[in-house]
C-alpha positions in Angstrom: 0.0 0.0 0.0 1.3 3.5 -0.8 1.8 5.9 1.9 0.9 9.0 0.0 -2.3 9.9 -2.5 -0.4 11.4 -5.4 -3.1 14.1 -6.6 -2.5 14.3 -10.3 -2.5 17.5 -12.3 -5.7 16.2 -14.2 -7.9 15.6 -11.2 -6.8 19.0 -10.0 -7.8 20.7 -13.5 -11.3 18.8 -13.0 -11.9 19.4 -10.0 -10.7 23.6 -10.2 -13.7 23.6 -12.7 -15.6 21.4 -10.1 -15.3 24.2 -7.7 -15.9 26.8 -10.2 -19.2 25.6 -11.1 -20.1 25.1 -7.8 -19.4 28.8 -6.9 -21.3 29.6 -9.9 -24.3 27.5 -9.4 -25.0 29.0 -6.2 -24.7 33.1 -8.2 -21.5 34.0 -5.9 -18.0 34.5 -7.7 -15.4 36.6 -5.7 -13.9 39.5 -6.1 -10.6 38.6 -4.5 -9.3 35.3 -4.2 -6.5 35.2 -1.4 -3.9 32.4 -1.5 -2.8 30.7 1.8 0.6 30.1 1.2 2.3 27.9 0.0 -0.1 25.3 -0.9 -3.2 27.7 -1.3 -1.0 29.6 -4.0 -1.8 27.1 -6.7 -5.4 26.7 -6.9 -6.2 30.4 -6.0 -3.8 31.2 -9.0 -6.0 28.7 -11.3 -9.5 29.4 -9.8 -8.8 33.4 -10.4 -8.4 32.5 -14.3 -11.2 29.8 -14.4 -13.2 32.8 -12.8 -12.0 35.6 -14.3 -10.8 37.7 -10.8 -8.0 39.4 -11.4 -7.6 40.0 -8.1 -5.4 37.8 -6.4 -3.5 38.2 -3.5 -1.6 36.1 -1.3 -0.8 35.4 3.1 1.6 33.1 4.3 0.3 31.4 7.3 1.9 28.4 8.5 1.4 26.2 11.7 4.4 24.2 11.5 6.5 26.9 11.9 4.7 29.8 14.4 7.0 32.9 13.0 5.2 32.5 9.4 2.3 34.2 10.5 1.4 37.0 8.2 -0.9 38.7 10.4 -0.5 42.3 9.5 -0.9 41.3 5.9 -4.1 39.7 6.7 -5.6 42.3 8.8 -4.7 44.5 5.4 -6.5 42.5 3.4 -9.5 42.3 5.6 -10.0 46.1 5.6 -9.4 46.5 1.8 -11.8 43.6 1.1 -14.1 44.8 3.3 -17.6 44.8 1.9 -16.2 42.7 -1.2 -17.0 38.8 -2.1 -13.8 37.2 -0.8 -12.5 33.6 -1.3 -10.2 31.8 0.8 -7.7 29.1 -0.9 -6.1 26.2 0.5 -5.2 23.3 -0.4 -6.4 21.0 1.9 -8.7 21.8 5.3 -7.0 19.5 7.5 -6.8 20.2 11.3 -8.6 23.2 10.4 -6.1 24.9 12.9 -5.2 28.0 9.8 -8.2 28.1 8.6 -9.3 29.1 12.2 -6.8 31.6 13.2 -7.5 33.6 9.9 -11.9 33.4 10.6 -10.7 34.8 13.8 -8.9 37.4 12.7 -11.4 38.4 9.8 -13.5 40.7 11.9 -14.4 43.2 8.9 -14.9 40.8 6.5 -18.9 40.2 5.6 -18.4 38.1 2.6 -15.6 35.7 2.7 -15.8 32.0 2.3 -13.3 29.3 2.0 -12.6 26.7 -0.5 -10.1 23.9 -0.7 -9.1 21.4 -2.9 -9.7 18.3 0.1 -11.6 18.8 2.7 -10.4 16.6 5.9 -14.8 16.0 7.0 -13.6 15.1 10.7 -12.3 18.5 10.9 -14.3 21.2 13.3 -14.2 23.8 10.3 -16.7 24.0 8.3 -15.8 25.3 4.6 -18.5 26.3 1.5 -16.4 24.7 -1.4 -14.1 21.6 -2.0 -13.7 19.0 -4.4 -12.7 16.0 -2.7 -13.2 15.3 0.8 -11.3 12.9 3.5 -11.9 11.0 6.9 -8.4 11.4 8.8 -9.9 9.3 10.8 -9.4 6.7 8.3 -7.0 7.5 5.8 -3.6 9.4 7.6 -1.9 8.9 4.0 -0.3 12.1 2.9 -1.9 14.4 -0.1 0.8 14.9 -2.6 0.0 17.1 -5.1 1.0 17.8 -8.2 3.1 21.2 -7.4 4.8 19.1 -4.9 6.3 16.5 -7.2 10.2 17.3 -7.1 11.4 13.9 -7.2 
């Protein structure tokens, strides 16, 4: 049995239009897609051209090491998206840990949701858009994706 889930480049093509129609089935396409960094970079870079957003920023916040917390960058983001359609990229919810310090911190933000590539459903978060979805309780493999395949 593998130890990883190698993500290919063509399930993530299917499944950024996958979460494309999805935001525009339910008549709600941002107006800035923010990037968690790094692995957020990717899809928000694809869903802002399968949308057509232009805007596209990006925050690095990272739990395995503390110090990467962008948090002054975020709070700028908040207050210049404020009153503005905003969509939050990762790409996988997994503790749920980021995804919770940044809905904390998004005090002026009205309109943001989240989306992620996989979506970890024992998690506490709950999210508006993924493709995929995984039990942790289950399956511990790791999510290798496409961006990450340097060997």
């Amino acid at each position: 049995m593998c130890d990883y889930i190698k993500y290919t480049w063509e399930q993530f093509d299917l499944d950024i239009q996958n979460i494309s129609q999805k935001l525009r089935s339910v008549s709600w396409v941002p107006e800035v897609i923010v990037g968690i960094v790094r692995g957020g970079a990717v899809p928000a870079i694809c869903l802002s051209h399968s949308l057509n957003v232009p805007d596209v920023r990006f925050v690095e916040w990272s739990n395995r090491n503390s110090c990467n917390k962008e948090t002054k960058k975020w709070d700028l983001i908040c207050a210049v998206a404020n009153n503005k359609k905003v969509l939050v990229v990762e790409d996988i919810i997994d503790s749920g840990v980021t995804l919770e310090q940044l809905k904390e911190r998004s005090f002026d933000c009205n309109s943001m949701k989240y989306a992620a590539m996989w979506y970890n459903i024992d998690c506490p978060i709950n999210i508006n858009f993924w493709a995929n979805t995984i039990s942790r309780k289950q399956d511990e493999r790791w999510l290798r994706f496409p961006w990450e395949n340097y060997n």
